[in-house]
Steps between C-alpha positions, in 0.01 A plus 500: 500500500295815383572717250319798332546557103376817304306360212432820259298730740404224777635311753482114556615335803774149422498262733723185543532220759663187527271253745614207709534243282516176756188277530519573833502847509160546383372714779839712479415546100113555582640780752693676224243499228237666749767743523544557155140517456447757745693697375362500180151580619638801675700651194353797336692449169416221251706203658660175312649191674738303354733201656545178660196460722549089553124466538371154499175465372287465835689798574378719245138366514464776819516756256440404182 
């Protein structure tokens, strides 16, 4: 989910996901955080992502 919120004069960009959470579904859940990533780099607006990604931690080591 995506939502815009006025904050004083600006606006920031709220997003929200809830990943595949099976052991199995790990290229299902890698699919859906590429998503949310993408569109993150392509929002203008200052962006923050919060929610119930299900990342294991070889997962997140592609990123982080």
């Amino acid at each position: 989910m995506r939502f815009t919120v006025q904050a004083g004069d600006d606006e920031i960009c709220l997003l929200t996901a809830h990943l595949e959470s099976f052991p199995s579904g790990m290229a299902e859940r890698i699919s859906q955080f590429q998503e949310v990533l993408k569109i993150m780099r392509t929002e203008t607006r200052p962006s923050i992502f919060g929610g119930d990604t299900n990342l294991r931690a070889r997962e997140v080591s592609r990123w982080f």
